[in-house]
N, C-alpha and C positions, 0 to 999 in steps of 0.2 A: 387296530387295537381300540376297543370302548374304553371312550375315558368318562363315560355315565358312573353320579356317583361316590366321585374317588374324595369327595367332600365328606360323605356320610362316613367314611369306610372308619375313622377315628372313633366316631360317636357308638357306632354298630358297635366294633371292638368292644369298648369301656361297657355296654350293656349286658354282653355277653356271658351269661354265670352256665356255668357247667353244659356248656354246648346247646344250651338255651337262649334264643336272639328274640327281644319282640321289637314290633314296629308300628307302633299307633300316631292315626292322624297326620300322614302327612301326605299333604297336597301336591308336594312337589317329585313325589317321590310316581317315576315313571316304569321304571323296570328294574330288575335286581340284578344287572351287568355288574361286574366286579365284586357282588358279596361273598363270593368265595375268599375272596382277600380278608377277610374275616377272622377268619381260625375254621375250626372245626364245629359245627353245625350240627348239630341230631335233631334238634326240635326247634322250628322257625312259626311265630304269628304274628298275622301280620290281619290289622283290622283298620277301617275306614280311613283306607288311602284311594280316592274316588276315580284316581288315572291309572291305576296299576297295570301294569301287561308282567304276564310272568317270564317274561322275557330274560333269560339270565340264569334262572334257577337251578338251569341244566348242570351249571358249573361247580354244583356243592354236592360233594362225593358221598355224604356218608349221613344223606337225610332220612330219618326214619318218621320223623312225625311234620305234617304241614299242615296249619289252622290259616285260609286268605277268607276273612270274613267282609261283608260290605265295600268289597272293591270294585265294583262293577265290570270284574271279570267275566271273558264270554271265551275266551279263546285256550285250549288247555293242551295245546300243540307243544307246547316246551316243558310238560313233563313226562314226553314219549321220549322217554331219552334212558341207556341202558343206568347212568348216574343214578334214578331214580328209583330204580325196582327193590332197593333196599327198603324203602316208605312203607310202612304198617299203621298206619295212622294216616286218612286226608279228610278235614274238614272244609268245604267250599259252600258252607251255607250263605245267603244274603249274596248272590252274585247275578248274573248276566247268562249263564250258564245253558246253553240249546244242546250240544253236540258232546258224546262224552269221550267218544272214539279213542282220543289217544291216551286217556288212562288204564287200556285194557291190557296194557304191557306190564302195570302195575302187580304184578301177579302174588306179590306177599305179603298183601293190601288185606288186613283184618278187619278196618273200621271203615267203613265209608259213607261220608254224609253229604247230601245234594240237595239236601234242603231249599226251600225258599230263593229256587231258579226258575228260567225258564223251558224246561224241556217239555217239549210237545210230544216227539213220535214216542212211541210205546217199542217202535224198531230201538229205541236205544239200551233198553234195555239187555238187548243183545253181548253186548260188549261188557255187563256185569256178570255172565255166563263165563267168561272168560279169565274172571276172577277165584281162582278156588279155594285161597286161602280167608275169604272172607266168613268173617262170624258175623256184623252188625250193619246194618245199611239204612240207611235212613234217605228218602226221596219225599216225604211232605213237603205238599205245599209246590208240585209242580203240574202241570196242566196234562201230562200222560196219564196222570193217574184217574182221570176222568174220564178216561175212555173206555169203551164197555171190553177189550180184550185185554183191561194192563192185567188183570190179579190173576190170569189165563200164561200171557208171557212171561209176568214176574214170579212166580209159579217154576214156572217151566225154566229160566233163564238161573235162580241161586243153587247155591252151591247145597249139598245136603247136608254138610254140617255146619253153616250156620242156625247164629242162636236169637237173632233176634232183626227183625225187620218193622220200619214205620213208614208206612204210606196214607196212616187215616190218622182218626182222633187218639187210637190207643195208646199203650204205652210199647207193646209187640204184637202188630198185628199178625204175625208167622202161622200161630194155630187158628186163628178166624180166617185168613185165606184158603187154610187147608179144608176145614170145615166147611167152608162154602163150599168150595170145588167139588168135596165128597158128596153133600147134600145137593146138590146139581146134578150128578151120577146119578143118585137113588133115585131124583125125580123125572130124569129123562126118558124117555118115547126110547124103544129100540131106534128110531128114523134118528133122533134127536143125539142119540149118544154116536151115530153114525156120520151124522154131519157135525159133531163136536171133536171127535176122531179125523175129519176132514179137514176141520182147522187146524189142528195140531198138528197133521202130517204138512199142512201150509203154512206153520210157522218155523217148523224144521228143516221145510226146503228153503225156506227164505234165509233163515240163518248159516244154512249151506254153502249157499251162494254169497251169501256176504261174506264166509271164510275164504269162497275165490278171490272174490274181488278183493280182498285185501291181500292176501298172497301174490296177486298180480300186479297190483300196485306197489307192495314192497320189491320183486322183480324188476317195474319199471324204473323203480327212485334208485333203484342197484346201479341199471341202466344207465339212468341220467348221473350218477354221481361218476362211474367213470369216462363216459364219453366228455365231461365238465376237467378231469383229471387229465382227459389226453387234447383237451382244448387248450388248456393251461400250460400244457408240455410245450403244443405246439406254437405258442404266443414265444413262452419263452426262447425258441430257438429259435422262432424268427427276431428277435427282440437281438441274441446274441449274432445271427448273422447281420443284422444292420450296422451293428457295432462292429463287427471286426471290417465290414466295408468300409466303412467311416477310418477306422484307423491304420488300413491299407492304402487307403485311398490318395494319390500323389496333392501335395497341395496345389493350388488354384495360381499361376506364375501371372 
């Protein structure tokens, strides 16, 4: 049982107005183990707590909106959790941020902002492909977008009704990337739109294969989770045959 926490859990309460929680400025505050003891939650922010791991989060049933601003977040493994997919709202600007992977379960996720992180591969944008209920997405301000294939991928990867997209200085870059892309077309070599065609058949196989690999990986965690089920069986009945030998057992004369 985590007992992280169970200090805050009075103060959280008293702040809470209409399933609204914030949580500014604190140093001490390491994961959110036990906020579900809370009440009820819809909309959680929580800004310059500089230790945070979202560790906990899993636990709060009926989250729709998450603002974790300036926490030097890098790890977003605990909101791959089925509790989660209610969320229509995730701000994670000012973080630590490389890997986006497990918000791609997020799937009724409208608003998404990644602002002012660090994400490098341009493959991540893969996993906002997987997103379809998204309208707004915002990725300023991260080092993929400097690569000469993001607006190619990012392009290729949103959903088509979304309405608004920022990866440069604009306010929606959505119709300038399109217009590139189209004006790119007009000016290319028959050769050139043939080897543009070559990339794009190579970024569809790559994203392919990452639906394996992640299909096979959920397969194995399948795996490991009941093989860990029938290791635990078997603890415990060895656990209970020690004991009943113990208590059969004649005493020592």
């Amino acid at each position: 049982q985590k007992t992280e926490n169970l200090e805050k859990i009075v103060t959280w309460r008293n702040g809470l107005q209409n399933g609204v929680l914030t949580i500014s400025n604190d140093q001490t505050l390491k994961n959110l183990h036990n906020i579900e003891q809370v009440g009820v939650i819809s909309t959680l922010n929580i800004d310059h707590c500089p230790n945070l791991s979202l560790e906990g989060i899993q636990e709060i049933q009926q989250l729709e909106n998450l603002t974790v601003n300036y926490c030097g977040v890098n790890d977003l493994k605990p909101l791959h959790h089925p509790n989660m997919q209610m969320m229509k709202s995730l701000n994670l600007q000012h973080n630590n941020i490389e890997v986006i992977e497990p918000i791609e379960i997020l799937i009724n996720l409208a608003d998404l902002d990644l602002s002012h992180n660090k994400i490098k591969s341009t493959n991540q944008m893969f996993y906002v492909s997987r997103m379809e209920a998204l309208k707004k997405f915002n990725i300023v301000e991260n080092e993929c977008t400097k690569e000469a294939d993001f607006e190619a991928r990012l392009l290729y990867s949103i959903a088509n009704e979304i309405e608004e997209v920022k990866y440069g200085e604009g306010d929606n870059d959505l119709e300038q990337i399109k217009e590139k892309m189209e004006a790119l077309k007009e000016s290319l070599s028959p050769y050139e739109i043939e080897q543009l065609q070559a990339e794009i058949d190579k970024i569809e196989k790559e994203n392919k294969q990452m639906e394996v690999d992640i299909e096979r990986y959920e397969k194995e965690n399948e795996q490991l989770d009941k093989l860990e089920q029938r290791l635990v069986k078997a603890v415990e009945q060895i656990k209970e045959m020690v004991q009943m030998y113990f208590d059969n057992a004649e005493p020592i004369q």
